[in-house]
N, C-alpha and C positions, 0 to 999 in steps of 0.2 A: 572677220566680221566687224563693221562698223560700230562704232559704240556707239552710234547717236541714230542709228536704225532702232524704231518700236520694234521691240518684240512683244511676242506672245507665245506661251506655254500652258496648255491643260492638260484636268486630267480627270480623271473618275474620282467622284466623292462624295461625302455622304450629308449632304445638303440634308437639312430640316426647315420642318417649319413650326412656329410656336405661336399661340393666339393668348393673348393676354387678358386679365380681364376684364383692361377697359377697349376690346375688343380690338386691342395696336397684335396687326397680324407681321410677324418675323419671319429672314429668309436667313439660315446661320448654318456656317459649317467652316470646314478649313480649305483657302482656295491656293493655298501652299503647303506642301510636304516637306520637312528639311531633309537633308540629310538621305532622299532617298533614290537611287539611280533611275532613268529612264532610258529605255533604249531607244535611242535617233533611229541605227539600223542596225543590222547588224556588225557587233565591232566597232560600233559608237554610242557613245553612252554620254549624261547630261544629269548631273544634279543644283540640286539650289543648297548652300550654306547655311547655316543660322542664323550668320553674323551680314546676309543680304538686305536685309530691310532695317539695319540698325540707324542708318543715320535720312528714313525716306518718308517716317510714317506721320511725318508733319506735313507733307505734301498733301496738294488739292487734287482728294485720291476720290472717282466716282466708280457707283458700282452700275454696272449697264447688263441689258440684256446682248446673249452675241456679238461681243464687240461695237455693237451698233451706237454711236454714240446719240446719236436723236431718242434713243432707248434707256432714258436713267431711270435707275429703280431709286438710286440716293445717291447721298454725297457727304463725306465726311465733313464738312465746312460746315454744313446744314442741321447736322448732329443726326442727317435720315439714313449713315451709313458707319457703324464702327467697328473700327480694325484696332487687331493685337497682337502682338508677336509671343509667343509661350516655345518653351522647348519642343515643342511639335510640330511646329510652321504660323502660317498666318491665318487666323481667324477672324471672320468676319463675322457682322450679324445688317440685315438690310430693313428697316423699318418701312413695308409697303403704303405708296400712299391707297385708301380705300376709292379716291374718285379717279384713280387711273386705271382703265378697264388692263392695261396689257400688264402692270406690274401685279393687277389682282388675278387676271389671268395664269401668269406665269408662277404667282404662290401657291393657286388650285393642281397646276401640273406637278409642281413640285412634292406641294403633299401626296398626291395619287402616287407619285415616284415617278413620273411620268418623264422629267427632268431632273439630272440628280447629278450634272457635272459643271462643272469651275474653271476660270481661267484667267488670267493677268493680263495685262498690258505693263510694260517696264522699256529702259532703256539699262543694256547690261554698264557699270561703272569699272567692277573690276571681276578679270576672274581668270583660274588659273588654270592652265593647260597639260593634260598628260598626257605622251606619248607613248606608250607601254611597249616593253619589248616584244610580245606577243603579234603587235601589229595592231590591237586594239588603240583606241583614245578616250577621254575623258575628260569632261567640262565640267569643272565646278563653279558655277556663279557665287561669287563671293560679295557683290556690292549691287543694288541696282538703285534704278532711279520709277517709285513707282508711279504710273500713272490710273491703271484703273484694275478693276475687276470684273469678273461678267460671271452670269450664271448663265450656262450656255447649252444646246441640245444634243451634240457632238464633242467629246475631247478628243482634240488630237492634235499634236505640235503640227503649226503651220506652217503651211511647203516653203514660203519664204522662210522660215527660222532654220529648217531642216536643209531646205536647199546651200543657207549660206554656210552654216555646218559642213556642208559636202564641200562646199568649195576652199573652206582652208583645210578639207584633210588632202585635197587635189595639192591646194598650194605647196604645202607640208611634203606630199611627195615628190614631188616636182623638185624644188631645193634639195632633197635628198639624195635627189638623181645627180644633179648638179655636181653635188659635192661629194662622190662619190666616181663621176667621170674626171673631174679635176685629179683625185689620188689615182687615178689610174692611169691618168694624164702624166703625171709626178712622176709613178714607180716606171714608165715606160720610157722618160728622158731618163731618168735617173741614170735605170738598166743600161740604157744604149751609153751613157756618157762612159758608165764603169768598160762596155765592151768595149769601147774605143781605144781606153786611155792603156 
């Protein structure tokens, strides 16, 4: 997978909302889990680290409705979007402006529960790879570069993210194949060199 491909990751979560009382309506919840697995499909599995937003959270991070970026609810530059990292993942809280019909829109969904799932945009920087003997795999994102968040109507990892996932456990097997025709390439001169001699 490209490190300099957007990605995006959601998931189900438990979005609130909170009215203040000088009537500043809030959209807050956690749009990152650490530490907790997802399954791609099955026999592939995806988590995010703790230590992934350690060095990100100074970036010009907006929060948007469904990825859509013409879609900002806030922006942390603007002080109308703030993010934290806690031993539980990343929390966010989205300060709705009142004269934008869709962000006031999508705070009334919210409250009803109508809407109640999260999601990132990132570029992955570092992260490590597990092969398991079982035939399973395992991605731990350990670094990213973040660019936004969204509170979104659907979670679900997107087919691009999933799809390039599929394609290095292809790669992954493919080399395996490889290096596996090669030893048997080996033990077959080998064999013959010893019948000969």
């Amino acid at each position: 997978m490209s490190r300099i491909d957007l990605q995006t990751r959601s998931l189900a979560c438990d979005l609130k909302t909170r009215a203040e009382p000088n009537e500043e309506m809030l959209i807050e919840g956690y749009f990152v889990v650490f530490n907790k697995q997802t399954e791609l499909w099955p026999g592939a599995f995806e988590e995010i680290a703790a230590t992934a937003f350690n060095n990100t959270m100074g970036n010009d991070v907006r929060a948007l409705i469904n990825h859509d970026s013409s879609l900002v609810l806030g922006r942390n530059k603007s002080g109308t979007l703030e993010l934290k990292v806690d031993s539980h993942g990343l929390w966010g809280s989205i300060r709705i402006n009142p004269k934008d019909t869709d962000a006031v829109n999508l705070y009334e969904r919210v409250k009803r529960g109508d809407v109640d799932q999260c999601s990132f945009g990132f570029n992955i920087l570092q992260e490590n790879t597990e092969w398991r003997e079982d035939g399973t795999v395992k991605w731990t994102i350990e670094e990213v570069e973040l660019h936004e968040v969204s509170v979104c109507t659907f979670p679900a990892y997107e087919d691009t993210g999933v799809q390039a996932r599929s394609n290095e456990v292809s790669q992954h097997k493919a080399k395996q194949l490889e290096v596996r025709k090669k030893h048997l390439k080996e033990r077959v001169q080998n064999g013959t060199q010893t019948i000969n001699d």
